[in-house]
Backbone and ligand atoms as CSV (ligand in chain L), in Angstrom:
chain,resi,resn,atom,element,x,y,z
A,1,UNK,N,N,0.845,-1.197,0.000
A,1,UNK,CA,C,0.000,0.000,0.000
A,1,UNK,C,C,0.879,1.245,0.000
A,2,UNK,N,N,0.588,2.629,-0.773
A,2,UNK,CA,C,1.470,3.485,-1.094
A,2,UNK,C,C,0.703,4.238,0.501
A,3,UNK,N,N,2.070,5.113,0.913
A,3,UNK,CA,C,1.475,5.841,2.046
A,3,UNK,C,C,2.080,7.452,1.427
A,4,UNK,N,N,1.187,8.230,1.755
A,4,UNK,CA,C,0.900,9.384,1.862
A,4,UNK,C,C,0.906,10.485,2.815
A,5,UNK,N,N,2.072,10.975,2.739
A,5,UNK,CA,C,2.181,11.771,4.379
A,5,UNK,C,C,2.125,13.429,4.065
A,6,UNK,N,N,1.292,14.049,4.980
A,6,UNK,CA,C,0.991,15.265,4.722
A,6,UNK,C,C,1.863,16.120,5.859
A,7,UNK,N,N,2.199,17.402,5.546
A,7,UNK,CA,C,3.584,17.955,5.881
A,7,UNK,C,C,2.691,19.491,6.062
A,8,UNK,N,N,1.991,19.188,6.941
A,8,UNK,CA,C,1.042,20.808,7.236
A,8,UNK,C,C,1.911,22.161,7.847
A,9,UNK,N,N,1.620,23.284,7.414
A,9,UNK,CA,C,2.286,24.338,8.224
A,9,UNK,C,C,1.807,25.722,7.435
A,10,UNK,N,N,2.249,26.742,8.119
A,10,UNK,CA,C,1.864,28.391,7.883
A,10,UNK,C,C,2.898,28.146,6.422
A,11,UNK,N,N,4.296,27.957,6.534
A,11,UNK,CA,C,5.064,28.305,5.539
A,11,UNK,C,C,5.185,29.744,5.327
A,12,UNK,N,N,5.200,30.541,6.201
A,12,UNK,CA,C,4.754,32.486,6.206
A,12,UNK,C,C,6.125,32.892,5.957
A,13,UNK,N,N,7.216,32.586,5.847
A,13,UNK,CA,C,7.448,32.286,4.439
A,13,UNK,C,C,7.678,30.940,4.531
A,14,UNK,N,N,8.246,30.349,3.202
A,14,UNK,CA,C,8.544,28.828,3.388
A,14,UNK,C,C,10.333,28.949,3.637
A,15,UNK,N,N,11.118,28.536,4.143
A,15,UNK,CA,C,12.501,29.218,4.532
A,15,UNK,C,C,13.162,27.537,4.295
A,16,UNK,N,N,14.446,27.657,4.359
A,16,UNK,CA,C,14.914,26.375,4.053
A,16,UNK,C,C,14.904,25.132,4.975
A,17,UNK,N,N,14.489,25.636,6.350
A,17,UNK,CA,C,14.786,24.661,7.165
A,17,UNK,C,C,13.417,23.240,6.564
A,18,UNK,N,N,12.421,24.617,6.466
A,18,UNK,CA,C,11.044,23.688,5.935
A,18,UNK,C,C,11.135,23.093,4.580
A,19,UNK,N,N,12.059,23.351,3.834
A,19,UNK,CA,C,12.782,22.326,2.652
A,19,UNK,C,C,13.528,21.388,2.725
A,20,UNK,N,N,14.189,21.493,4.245
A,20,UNK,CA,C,15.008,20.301,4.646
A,20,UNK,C,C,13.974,19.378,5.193
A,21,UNK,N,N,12.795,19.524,5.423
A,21,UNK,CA,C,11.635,18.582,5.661
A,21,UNK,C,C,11.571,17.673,4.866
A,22,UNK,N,N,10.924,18.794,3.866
A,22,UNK,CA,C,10.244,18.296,2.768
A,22,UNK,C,C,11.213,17.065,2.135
A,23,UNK,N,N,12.290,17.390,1.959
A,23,UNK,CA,C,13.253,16.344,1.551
A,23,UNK,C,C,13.755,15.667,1.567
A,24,UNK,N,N,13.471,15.477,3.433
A,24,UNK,CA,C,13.705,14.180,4.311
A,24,UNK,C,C,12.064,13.093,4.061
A,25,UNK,N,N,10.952,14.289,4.088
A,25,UNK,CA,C,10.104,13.311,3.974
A,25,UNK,C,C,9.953,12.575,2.828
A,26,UNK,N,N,10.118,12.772,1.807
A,26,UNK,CA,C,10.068,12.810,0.106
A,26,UNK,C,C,10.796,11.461,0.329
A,27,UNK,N,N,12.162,11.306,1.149
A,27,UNK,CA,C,13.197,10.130,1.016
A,27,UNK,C,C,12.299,8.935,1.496
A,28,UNK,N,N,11.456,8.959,2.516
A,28,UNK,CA,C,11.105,8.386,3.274
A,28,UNK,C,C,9.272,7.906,3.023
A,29,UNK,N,N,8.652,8.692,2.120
A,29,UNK,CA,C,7.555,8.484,2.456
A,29,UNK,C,C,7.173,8.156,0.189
A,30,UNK,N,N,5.996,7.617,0.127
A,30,UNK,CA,C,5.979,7.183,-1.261
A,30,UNK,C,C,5.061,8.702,-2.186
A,31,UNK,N,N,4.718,9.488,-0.880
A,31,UNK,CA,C,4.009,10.503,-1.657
A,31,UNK,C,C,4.008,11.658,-0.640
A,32,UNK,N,N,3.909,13.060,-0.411
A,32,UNK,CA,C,4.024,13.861,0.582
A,32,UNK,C,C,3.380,14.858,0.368
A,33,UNK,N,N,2.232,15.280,0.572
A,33,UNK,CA,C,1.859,16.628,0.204
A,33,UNK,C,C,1.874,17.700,1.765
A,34,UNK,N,N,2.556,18.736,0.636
A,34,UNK,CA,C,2.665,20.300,1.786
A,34,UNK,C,C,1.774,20.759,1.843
A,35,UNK,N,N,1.221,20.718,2.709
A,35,UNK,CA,C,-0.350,21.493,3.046
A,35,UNK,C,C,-0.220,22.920,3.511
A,36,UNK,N,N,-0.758,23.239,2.664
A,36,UNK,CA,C,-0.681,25.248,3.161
A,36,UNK,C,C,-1.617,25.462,4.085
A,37,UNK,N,N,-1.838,26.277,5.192
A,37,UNK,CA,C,-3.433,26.025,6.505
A,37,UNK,C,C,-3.648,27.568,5.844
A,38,UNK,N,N,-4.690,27.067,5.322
A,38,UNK,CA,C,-5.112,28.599,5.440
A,38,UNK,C,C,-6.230,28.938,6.666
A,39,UNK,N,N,-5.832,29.355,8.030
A,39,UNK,CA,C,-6.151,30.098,8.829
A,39,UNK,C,C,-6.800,31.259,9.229
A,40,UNK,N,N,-8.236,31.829,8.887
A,40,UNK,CA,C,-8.062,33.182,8.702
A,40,UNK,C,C,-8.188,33.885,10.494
A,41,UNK,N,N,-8.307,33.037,11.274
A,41,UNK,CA,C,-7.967,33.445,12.703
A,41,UNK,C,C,-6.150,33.802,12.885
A,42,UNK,N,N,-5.250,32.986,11.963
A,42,UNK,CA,C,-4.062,33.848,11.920
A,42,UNK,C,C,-3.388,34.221,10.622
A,43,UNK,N,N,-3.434,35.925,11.205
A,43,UNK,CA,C,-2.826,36.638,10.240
A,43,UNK,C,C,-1.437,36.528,9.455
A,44,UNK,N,N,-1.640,36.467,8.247
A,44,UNK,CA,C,-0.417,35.917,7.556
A,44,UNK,C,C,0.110,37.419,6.786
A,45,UNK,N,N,1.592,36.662,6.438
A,45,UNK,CA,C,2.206,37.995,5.966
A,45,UNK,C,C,1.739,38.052,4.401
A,46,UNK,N,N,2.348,36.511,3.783
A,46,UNK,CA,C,1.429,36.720,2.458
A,46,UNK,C,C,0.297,35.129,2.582
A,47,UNK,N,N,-0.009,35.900,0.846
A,47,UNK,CA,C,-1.726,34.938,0.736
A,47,UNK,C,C,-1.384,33.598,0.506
A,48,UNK,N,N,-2.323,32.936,0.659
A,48,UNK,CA,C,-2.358,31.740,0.280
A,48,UNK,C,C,-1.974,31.709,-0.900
A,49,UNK,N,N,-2.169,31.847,-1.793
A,49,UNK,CA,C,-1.847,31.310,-3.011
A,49,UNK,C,C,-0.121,31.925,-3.425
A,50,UNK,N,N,0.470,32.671,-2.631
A,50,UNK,CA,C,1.634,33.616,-2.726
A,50,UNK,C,C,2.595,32.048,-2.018
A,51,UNK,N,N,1.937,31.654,-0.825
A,51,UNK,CA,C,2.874,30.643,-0.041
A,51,UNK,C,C,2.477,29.099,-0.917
A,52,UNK,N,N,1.431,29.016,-1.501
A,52,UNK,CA,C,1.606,28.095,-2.147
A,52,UNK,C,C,2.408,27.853,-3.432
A,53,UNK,N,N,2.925,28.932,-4.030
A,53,UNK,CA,C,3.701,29.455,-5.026
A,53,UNK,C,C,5.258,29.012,-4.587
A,54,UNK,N,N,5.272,29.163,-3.249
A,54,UNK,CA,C,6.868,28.927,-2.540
A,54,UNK,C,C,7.010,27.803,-2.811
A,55,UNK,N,N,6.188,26.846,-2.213
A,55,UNK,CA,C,6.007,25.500,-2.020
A,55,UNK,C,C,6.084,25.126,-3.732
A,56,UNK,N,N,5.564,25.284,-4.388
A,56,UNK,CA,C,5.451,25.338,-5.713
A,56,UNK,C,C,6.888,25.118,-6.444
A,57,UNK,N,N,7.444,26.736,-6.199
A,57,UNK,CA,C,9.059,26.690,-6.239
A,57,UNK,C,C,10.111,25.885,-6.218
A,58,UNK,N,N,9.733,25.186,-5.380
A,58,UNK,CA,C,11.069,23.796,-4.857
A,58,UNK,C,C,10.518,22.471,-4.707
A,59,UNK,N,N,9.481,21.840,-5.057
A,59,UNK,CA,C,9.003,20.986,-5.423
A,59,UNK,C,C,9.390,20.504,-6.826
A,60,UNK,N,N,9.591,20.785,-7.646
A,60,UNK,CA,C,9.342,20.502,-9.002
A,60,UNK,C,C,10.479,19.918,-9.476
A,61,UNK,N,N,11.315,19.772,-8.247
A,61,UNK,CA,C,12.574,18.537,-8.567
A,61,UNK,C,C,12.618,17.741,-7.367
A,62,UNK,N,N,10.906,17.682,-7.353
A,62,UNK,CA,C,10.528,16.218,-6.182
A,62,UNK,C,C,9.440,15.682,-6.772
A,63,UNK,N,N,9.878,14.516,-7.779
A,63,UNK,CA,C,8.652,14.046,-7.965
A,63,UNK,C,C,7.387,13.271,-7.308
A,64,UNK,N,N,7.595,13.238,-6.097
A,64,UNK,CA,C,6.710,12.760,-4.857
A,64,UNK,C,C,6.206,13.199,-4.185
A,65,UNK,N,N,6.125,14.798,-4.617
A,65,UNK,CA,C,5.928,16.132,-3.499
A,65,UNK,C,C,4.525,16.287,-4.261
A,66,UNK,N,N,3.659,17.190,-3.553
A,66,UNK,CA,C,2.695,17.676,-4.313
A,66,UNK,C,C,1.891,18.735,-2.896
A,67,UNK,N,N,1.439,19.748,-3.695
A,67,UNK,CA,C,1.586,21.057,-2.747
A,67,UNK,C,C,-0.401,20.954,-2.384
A,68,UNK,N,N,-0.719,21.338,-1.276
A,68,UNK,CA,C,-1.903,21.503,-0.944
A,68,UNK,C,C,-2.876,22.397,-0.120
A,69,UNK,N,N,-3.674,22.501,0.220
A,69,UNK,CA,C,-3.978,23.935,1.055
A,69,UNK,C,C,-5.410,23.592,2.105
A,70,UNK,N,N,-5.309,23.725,2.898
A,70,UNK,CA,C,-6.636,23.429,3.962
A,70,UNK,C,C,-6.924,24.108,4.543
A,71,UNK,N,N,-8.170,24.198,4.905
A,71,UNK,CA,C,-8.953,25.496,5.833
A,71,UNK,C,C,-10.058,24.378,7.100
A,72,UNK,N,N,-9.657,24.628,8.333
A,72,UNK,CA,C,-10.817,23.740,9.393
A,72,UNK,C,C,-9.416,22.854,9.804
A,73,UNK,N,N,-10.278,21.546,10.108
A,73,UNK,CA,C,-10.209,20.756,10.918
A,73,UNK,C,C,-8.146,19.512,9.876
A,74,UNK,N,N,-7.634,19.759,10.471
A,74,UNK,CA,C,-6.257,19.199,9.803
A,74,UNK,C,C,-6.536,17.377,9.854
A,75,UNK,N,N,-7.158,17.161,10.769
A,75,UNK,CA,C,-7.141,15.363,10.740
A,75,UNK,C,C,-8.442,15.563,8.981
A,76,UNK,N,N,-9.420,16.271,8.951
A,76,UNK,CA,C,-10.244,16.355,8.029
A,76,UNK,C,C,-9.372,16.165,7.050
A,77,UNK,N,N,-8.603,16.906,6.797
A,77,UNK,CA,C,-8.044,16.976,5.524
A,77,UNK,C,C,-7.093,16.021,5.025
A,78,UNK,N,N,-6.766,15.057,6.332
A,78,UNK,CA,C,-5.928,13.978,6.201
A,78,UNK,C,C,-6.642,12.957,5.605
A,79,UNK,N,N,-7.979,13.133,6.023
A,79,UNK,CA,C,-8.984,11.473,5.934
A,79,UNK,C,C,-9.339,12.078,4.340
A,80,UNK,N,N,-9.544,13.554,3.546
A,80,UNK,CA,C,-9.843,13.719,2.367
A,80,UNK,C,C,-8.534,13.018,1.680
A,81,UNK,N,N,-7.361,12.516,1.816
A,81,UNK,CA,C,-6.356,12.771,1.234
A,81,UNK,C,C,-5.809,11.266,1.563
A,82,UNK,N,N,-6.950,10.300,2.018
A,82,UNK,CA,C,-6.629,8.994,2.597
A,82,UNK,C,C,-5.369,8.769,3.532
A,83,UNK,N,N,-4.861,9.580,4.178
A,83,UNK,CA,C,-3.339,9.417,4.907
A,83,UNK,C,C,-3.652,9.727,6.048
A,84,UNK,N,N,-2.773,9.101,6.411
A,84,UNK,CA,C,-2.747,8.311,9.035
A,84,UNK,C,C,-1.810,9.510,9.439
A,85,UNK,N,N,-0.647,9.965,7.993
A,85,UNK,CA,C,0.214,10.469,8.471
A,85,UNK,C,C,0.930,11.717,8.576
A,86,UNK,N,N,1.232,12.393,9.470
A,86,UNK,CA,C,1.240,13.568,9.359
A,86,UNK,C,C,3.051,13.988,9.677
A,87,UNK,N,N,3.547,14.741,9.064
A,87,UNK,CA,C,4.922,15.322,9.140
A,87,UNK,C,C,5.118,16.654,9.979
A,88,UNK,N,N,5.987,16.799,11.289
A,88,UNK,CA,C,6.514,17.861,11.111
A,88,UNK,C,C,7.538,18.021,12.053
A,89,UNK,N,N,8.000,19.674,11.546
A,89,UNK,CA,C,9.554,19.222,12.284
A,89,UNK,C,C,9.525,19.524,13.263
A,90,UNK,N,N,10.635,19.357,13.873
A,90,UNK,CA,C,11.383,19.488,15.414
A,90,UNK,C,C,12.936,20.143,15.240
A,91,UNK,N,N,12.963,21.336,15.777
A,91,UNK,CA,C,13.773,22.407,15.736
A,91,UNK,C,C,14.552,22.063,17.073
A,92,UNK,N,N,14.493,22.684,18.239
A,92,UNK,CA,C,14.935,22.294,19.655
A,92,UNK,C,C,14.041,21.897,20.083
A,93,UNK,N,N,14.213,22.108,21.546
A,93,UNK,CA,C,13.571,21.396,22.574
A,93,UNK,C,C,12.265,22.129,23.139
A,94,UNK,N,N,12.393,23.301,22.709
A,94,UNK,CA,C,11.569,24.390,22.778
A,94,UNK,C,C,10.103,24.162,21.269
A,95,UNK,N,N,10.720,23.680,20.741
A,95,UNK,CA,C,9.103,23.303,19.828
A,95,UNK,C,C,8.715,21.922,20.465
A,96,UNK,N,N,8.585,21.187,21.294
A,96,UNK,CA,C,8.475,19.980,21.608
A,96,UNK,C,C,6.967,19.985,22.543
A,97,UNK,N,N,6.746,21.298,23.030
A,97,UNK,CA,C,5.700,21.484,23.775
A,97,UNK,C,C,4.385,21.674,23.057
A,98,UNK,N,N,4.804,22.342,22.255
A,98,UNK,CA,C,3.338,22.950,21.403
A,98,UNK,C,C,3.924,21.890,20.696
A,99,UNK,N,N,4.626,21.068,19.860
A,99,UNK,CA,C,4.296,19.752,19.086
A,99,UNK,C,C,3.372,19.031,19.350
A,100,UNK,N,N,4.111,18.429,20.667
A,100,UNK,CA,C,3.232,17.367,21.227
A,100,UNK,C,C,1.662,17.633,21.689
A,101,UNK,N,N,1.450,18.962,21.954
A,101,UNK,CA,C,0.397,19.069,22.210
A,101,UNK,C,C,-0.883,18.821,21.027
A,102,UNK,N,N,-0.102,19.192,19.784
A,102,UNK,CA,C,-1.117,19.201,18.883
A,102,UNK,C,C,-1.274,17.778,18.173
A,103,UNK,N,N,0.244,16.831,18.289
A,103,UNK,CA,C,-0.100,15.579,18.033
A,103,UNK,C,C,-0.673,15.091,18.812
A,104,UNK,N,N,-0.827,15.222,20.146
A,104,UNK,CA,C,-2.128,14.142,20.951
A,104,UNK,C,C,-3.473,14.908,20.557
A,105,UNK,N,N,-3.439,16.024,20.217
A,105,UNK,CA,C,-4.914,16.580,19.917
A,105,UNK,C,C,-5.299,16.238,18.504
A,106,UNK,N,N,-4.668,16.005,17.766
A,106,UNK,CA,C,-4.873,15.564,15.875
A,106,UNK,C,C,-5.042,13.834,16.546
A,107,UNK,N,N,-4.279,12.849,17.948
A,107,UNK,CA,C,-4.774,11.614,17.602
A,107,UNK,C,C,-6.162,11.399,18.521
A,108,UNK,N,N,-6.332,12.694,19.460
A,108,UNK,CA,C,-7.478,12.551,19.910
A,108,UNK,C,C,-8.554,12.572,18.701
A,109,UNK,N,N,-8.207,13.217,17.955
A,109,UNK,CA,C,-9.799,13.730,17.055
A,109,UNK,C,C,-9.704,12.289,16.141
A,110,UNK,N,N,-8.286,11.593,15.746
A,110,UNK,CA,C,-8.225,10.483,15.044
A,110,UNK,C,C,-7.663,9.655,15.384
A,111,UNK,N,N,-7.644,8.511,16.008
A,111,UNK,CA,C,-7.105,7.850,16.345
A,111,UNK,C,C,-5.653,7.220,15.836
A,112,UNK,N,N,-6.324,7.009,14.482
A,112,UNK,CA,C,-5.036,6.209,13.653
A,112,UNK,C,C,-4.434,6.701,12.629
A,113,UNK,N,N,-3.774,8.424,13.345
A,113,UNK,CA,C,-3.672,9.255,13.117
A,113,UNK,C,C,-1.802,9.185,13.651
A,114,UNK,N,N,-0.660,9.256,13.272
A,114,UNK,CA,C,0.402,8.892,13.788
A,114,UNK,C,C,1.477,10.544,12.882
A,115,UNK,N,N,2.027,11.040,14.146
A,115,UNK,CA,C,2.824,12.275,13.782
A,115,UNK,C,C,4.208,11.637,13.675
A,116,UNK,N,N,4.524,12.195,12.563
A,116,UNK,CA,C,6.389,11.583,12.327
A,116,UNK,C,C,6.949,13.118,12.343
A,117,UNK,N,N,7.817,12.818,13.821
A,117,UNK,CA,C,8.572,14.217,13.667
A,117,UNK,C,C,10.141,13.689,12.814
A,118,UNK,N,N,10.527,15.370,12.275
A,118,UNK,CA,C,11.591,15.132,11.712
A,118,UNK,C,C,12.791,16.301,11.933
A,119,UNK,N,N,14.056,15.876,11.999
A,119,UNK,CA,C,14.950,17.103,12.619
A,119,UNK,C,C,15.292,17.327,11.377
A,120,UNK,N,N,15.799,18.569,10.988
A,120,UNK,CA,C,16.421,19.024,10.068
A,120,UNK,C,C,17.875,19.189,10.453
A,121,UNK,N,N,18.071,19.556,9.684
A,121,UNK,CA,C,20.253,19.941,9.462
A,121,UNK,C,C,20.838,20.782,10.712
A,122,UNK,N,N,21.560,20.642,11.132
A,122,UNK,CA,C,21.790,21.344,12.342
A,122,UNK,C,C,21.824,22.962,12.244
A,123,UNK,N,N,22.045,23.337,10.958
A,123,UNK,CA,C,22.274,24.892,10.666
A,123,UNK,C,C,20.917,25.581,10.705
A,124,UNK,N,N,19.811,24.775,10.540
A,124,UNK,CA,C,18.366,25.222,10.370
A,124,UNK,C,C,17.689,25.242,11.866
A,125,UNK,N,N,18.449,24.723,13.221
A,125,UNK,CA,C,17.899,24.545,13.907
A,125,UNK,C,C,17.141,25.836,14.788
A,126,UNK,N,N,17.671,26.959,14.457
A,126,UNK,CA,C,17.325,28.220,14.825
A,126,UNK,C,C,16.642,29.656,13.841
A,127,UNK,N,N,16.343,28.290,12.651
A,127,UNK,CA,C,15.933,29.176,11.255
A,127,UNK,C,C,14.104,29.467,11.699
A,128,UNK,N,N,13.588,30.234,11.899
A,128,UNK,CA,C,12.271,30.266,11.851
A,128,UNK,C,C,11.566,31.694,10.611
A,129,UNK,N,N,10.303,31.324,9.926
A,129,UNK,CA,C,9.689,32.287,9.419
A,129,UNK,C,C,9.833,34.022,10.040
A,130,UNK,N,N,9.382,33.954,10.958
A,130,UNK,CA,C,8.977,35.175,11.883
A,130,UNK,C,C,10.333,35.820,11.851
A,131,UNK,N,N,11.686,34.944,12.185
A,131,UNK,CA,C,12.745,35.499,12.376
A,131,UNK,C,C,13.242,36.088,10.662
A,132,UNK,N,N,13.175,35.237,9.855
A,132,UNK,CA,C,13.846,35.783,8.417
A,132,UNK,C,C,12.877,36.996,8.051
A,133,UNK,N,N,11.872,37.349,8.191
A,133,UNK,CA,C,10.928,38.409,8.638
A,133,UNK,C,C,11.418,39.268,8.789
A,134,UNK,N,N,11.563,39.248,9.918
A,134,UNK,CA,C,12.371,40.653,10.762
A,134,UNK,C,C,13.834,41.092,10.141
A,135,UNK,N,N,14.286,40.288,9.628
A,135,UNK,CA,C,16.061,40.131,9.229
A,135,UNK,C,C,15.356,41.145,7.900
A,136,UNK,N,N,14.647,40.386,7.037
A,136,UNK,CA,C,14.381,41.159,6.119
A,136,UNK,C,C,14.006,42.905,5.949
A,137,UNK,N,N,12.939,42.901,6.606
A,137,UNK,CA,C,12.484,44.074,7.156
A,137,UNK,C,C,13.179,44.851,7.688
A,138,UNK,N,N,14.301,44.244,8.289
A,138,UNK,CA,C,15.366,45.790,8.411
A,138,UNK,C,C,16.304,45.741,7.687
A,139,UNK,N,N,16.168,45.249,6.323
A,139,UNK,CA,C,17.130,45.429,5.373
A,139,UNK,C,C,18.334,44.200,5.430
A,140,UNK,N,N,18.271,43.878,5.699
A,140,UNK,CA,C,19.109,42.229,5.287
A,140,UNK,C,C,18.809,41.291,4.884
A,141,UNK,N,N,20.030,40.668,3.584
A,141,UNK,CA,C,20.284,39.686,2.790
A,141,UNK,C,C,19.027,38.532,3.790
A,142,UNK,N,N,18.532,37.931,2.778
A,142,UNK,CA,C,17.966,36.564,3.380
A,142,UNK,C,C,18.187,35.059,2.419
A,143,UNK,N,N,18.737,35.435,1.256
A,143,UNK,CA,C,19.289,34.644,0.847
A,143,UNK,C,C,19.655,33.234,1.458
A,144,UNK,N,N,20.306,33.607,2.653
A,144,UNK,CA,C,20.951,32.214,3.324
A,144,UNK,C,C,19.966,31.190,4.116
A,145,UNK,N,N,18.525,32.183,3.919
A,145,UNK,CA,C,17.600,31.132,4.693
A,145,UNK,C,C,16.784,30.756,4.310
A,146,UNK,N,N,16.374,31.370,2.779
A,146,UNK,CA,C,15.266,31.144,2.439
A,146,UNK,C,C,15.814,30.507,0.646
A,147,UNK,N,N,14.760,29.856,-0.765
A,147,UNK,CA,C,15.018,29.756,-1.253
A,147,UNK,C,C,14.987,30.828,-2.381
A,148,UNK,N,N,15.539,30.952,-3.856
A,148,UNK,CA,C,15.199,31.842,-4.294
A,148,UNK,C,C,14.396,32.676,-4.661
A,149,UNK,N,N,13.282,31.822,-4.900
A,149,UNK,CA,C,12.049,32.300,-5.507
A,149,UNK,C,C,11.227,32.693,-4.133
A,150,UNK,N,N,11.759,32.370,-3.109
A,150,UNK,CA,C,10.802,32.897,-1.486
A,150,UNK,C,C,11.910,34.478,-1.230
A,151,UNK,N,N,13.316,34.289,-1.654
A,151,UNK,CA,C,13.733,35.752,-1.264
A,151,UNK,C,C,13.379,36.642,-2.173
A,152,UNK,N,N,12.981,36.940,-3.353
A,152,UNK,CA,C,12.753,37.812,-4.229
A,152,UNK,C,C,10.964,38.513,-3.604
A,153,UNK,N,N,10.037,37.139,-3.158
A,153,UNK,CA,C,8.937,37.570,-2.975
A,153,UNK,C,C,9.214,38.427,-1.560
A,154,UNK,N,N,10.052,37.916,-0.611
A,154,UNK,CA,C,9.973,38.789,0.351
A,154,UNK,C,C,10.850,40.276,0.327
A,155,UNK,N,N,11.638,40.306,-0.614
A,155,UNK,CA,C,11.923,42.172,-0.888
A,155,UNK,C,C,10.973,42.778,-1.521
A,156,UNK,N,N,10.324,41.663,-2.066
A,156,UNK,CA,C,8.780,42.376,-3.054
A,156,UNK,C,C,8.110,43.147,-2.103
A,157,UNK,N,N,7.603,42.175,-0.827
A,157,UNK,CA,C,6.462,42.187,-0.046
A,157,UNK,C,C,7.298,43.529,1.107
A,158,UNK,N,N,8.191,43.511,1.166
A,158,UNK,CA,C,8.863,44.288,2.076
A,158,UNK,C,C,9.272,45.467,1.963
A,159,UNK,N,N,9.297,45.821,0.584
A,159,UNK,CA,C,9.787,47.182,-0.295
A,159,UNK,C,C,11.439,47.355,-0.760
A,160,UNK,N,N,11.720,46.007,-0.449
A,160,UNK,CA,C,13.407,46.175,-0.913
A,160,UNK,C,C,13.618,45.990,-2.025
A,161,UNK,N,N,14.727,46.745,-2.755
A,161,UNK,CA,C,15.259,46.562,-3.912
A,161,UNK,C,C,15.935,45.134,-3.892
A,162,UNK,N,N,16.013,44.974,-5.790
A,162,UNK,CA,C,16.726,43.611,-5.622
A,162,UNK,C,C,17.984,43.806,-5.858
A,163,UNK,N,N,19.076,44.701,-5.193
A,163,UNK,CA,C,20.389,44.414,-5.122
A,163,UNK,C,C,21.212,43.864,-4.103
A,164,UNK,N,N,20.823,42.897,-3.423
A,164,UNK,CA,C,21.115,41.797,-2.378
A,164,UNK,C,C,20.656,40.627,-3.331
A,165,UNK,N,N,20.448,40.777,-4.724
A,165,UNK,CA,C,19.905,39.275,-5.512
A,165,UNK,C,C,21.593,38.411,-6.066
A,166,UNK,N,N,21.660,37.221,-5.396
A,166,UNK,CA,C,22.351,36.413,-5.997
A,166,UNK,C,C,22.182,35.414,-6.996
L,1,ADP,P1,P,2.783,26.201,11.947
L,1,ADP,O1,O,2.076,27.513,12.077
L,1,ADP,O2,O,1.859,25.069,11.567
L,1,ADP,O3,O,3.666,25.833,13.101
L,1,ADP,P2,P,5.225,26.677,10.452
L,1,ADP,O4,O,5.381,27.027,9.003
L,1,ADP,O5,O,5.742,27.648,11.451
L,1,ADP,O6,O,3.690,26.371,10.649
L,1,ADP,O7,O,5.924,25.295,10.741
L,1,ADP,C1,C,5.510,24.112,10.088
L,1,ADP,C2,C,6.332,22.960,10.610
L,1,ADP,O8,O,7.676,23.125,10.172
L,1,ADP,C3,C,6.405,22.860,12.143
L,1,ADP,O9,O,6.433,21.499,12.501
L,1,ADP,C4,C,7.701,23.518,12.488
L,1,ADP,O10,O,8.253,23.013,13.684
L,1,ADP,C5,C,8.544,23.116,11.288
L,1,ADP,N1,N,9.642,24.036,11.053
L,1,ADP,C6,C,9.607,25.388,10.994
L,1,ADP,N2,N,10.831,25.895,10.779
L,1,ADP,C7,C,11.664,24.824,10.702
L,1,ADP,C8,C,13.071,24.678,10.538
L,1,ADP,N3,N,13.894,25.717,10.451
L,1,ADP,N4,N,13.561,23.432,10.509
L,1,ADP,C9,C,12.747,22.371,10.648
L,1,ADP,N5,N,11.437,22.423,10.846
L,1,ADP,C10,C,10.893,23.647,10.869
């Protein structure tokens, strides 16, 4: 039986650590879709269809990847998508609280519902959205954290010129 593991998150931006996911899961799983949440209780920097564009970006030399978008209930969208399994990462020790909390609450609502956490590269371990954000916004290169087609959108979205483009 082919398994199908879904890899949910904001992606506000999508930054590399969340590509080092994707690429661990891709190794590991026979099909993976990135689920974009569209949330409208939290405010995002860009739209849905802007972060699904990221995701978009660096997929397309994964042929096992395939990009997706959900609004409500996340076990819902697992059982639309026939998959138990859900991906996500683990940064330090400090995401481990709100992890776990939401994997016993995704196996409360489903039982046979199973979270595969995954560490990324040690250089990503302190990479977060919110932070390449701020780096940006006061005028610095982000290049080193994000991929190309996610740093161009964020000098877009930010008002920076593109002469920090490599
Ligand atoms: P959410 O709002 O669902 O937490 P995020 O986009 O912030 O969405 O994160 C999605 C998942 O990716 C989470 O499991 C988070 O821990 C993980 N993640 C975020 N940044 C990194 C990173 N630098 N390295 C590995 N995993 C990460």
């Amino acid at each position: 039986m082919s398994q199908t593991a879904v890899y949910p998150g904001s992606f506000d931006p999508l930054t590399k650590g969340h590509l080092d996911i994707i690429q661990r899961a891709c190794r590991l799983f026979d099909h993976v879709i990135v689920a974009v949440s569209n949330n409208p209780g939290k405010q995002a920097t860009f739209s849905v269809a802007e972060r699904i564009q990221m995701v978009e970006s660096v997929i397309h030399d994964l042929p096992n990847a395939d990009v997706g978008t959900f609004a409500g209930l996340l076990v819902d969208y697992l059982k639309t998508k026939k998959s138990r399994l859900l991906i996500r990462g683990l940064r330090a020790v400090s995401d481990m609280e709100y992890e776990f909390q939401m994997a016993d609450m995704n196996r409360r609502l489903y039982r046979e519902v199973e979270t595969v956490f995954l560490m990324p590269d040690a250089q990503y371990t302190y990479l977060s959205s919110s932070v390449v954000k701020e780096v940006c916004r006061r005028g610095a290169s982000v290049h080193a954290f994000v991929p190309p087609t996610v740093a161009r959108m964020l000098r877009r979205k930010f008002g920076r010129k593109d002469n920090n483009k490599r």
